[in-house]
C-alpha positions, 0 to 999 in steps of 0.5 A, spaced: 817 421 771 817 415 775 811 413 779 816 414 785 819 419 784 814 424 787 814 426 794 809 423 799 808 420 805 809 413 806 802 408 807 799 409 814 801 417 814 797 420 808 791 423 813 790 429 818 786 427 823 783 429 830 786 425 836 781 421 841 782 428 846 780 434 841 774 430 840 768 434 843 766 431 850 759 429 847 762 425 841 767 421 847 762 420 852 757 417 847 762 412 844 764 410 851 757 408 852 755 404 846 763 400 847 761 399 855 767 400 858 772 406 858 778 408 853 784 407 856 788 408 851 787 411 842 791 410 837 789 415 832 790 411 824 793 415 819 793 412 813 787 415 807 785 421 805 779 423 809 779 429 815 775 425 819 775 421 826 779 414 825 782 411 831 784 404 835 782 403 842 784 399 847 778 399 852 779 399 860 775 391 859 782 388 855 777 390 849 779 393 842 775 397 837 776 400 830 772 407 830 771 412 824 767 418 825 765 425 821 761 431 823 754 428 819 753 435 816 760 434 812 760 432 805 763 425 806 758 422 811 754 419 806 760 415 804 761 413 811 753 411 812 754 407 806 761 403 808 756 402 815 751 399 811 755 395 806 759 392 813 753 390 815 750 387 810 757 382 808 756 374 810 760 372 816 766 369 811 767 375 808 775 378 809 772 383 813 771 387 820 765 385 823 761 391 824 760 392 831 755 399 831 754 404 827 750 411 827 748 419 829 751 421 835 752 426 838 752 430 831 757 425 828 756 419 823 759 413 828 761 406 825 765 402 830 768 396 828 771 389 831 780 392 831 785 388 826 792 387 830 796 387 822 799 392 817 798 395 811 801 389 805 808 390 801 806 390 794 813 391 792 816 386 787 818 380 791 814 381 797 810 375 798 804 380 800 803 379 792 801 373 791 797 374 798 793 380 796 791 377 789 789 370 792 785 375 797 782 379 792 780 374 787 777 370 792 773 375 795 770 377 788 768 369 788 765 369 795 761 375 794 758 373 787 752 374 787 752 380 791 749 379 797 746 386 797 742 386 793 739 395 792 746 396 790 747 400 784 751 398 777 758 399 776 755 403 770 752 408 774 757 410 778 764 407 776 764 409 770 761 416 771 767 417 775 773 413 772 774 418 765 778 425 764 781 425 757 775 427 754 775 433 760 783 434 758 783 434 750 778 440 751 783 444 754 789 441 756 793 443 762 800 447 760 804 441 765 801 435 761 807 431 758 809 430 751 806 422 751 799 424 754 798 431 749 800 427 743 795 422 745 790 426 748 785 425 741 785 417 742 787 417 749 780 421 750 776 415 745 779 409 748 777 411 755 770 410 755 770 403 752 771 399 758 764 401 760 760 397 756 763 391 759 761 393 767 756 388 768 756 383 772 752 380 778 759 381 783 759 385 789 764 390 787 768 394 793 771 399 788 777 402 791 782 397 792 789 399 794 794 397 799 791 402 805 784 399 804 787 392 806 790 390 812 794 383 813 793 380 820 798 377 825 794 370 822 796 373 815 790 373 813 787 379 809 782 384 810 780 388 805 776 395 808 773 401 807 767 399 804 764 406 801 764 406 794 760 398 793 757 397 786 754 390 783 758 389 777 764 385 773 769 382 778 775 383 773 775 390 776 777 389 783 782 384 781 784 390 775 785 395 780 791 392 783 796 393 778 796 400 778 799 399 785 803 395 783 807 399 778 807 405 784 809 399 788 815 398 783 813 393 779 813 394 771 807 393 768 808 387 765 810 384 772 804 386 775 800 383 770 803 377 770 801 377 777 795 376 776 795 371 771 791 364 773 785 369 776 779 367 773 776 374 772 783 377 770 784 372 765 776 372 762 776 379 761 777 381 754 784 385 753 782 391 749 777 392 755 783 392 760 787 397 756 781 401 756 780 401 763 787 403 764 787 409 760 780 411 764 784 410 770 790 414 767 785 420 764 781 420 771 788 421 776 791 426 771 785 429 770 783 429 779 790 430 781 789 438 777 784 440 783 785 444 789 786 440 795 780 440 799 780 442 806 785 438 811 786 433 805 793 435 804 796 429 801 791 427 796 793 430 790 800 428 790 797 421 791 794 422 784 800 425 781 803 418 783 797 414 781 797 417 774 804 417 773 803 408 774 796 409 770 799 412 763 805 407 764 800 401 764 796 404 758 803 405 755 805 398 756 798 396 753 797 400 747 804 400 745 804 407 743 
């Protein structure tokens, strides 16, 4: 099956979330108060997969803000404490929103940022949001090398404790598994853990890129944000993660690499490691798509049925098998 042949919404629409009036009364009236001037207008933003508060506002001053927020007991917030002290922590040239403030109000964990007027990129084949996004992401690998924060921890700590699944699979494996990956499942399950040993590296690395998690301005300029899931390490893995939203995006994988050749992290990193690094992708969303949706997350995973779909066509394509 296809990466687009499963059912999903479309970028800017996977989330549900609560409108600026069904927010509690003490949550608005304190964010109103840290901007200074009143909401006029909220356009509540659709795009990820969180239940929490994300929303456009158009100030009575002509002001626009970007504000997240999520009740601070829930389970995600110290995502959102860690995507505000990553923000805070990036250097002015940074492809970035400023953050403007963030912190506890009135039960919530609030981070409010500087609004980008633009869309999501098309990373479809022909879309000169391509060669836009690749350049922006490898510039940004090299801005930000060394890390410019310096307490973060190593990709090998928690990229890699993360990215796996065939070695959980090979142990029972999933009635609905396909042929390929069952047949596989005993090389797939060794090959995933190669890429580890080669995470290292000095690079502030953003950790989730994907086309909803970039925005390209009216200036053309590309933003890349939510900043939740920072690691120091190798800056070929942020430049590697592209090419799985490509092939969702209808590329071949041999197209969405080719996109990337003439990037210095892409071109140095040893194959053998990136055809590992696809098939630990591939292991994680077939193992991550098979769990119960959490609650008022919906479309997460049918997003990741799509992404391992992409993930084990690129790992064909790598190992020839």
């Amino acid at each position: 099956m296809s990466p687009a042949s499963y059912d999903h919404p479309p970028l800017g629409a996977t989330a549900i979330r609560p409108s600026w009036g069904e927010l509690p009364g003490s949550l608005r009236d304190s964010i109103t108060a840290h901007l200074g001037s009143a909401v006029v207008t909220a356009d509540v933003q659709g795009g990820g997969f969180t239940p929490g508060v994300a929303a456009r506002l158009g100030l009575a001053n002509d002001d626009r803000v970007f504000v997240k927020a999520i009740p601070d007991d829930h389970v995600l917030s110290g995502k959102y404490l860690t995507e505000a002290a990553t923000s805070a922590g990036l250097p002015a040239t940074a492809p970035v929103p400023r953050l403007r403030w963030y912190g506890a109000s009135a039960g919530w964990i609030v981070l409010i940022f500087d609004d980008l007027d633009g869309r999501h990129p098309d990373l479809s084949p022909g879309s000169a949001d391509v060669p836009a996004v690749v350049t922006a992401v490898s510039g940004m690998g090299e801005l930000l090398t060394p890390s410019p924060l310096s307490d973060l921890p190593s990709a090998s700590a928690t990229r890699v404790s993360l990215l796996h699944g065939w070695r959980e699979l090979v142990t029972c494996p999933p009635v609905d598994l396909g042929a390929w990956e069952r047949r596989h499942l005993p090389d797939l399950s060794e090959l995933e853990t190669h890429w580890a040993r080669h995470t290292e590296g000095s690079a502030l690395v953003h950790g989730d890129i994907r086309p909803d998690n970039m925005i390209i301005s009216a200036g053309e300029v590309v933003f890349v944000v939510d900043w939740a899931q920072p690691s120091r390490g190798a800056a070929w893995q942020d430049v590697a993660d592209l090419v799985p939203h490509m092939i969702m995006a209808g590329h071949s994988p041999a197209a969405a690499e080719k996109a990337l050749i003439g990037v210095q992290a892409w071109d140095s990193a040893p194959p053998d490691v990136i055809t590992s690094y696809a098939a630990s992708f591939a292991g994680y969303w077939t193992r991550m798509s098979r769990q119960p949706a959490p609650p008022s997350v919906p479309n997460l995973r049918g997003y990741q049925r799509r992404a391992a779909a992409a993930a084990i066509a690129w790992t064909m394509y790598r190992t020839g098998w």
